[in-house]
N, C-alpha and C positions, 0 to 999 in steps of 0.2 A: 504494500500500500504506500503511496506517494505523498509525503508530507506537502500539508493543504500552503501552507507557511512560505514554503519554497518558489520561489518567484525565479519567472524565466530572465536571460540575459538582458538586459535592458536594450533598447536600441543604441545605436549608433546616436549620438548627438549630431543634429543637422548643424550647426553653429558649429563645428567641429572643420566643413567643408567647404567654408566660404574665405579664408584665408588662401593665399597662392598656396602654400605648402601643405594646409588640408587636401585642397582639390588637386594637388596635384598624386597625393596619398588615396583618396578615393578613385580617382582613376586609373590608378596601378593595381588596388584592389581589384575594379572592375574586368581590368585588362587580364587579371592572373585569373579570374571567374572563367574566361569564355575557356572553350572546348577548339582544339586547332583545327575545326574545322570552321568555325564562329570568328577567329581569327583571323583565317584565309579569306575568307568571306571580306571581313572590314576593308581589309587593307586591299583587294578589288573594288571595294565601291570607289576607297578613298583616292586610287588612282584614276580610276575613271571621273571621279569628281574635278581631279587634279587635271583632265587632257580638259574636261568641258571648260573652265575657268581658265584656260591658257588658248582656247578656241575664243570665248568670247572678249577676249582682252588682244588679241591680235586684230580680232575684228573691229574693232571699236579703234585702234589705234588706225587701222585702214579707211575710214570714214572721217577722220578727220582731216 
């Protein structure tokens, strides 16, 4: 039987992730969470994100 008393881990404090070196701890967190196929994953989008915003920034300097 599981004493009633016993209280779970508390959360995480959010005020904990709003300084640069919090968020930058929460998202290593986050980063160390995924599964490497969740990982391959990001870092495809992020490079396709990366060709879209070097397409539209060549273009825009062409129109000037």
């Amino acid at each position: 039987m599981s004493n009633i008393s016993e209280k779970p881990n508390p959360p995480d404090d959010p005020w904990n992730s709003v300084t640069w070196e919090g968020s930058e701890r929460l998202q290593l967190r986050r980063e160390r969470a995924l599964s490497l196929r969740e990982k391959i994953l990001a870092m495809e989008g992020m490079a396709e994100m990366t060709m879209r915003m070097a397409q539209l920034r060549s273009g825009s300097n062409q129109q000037r």
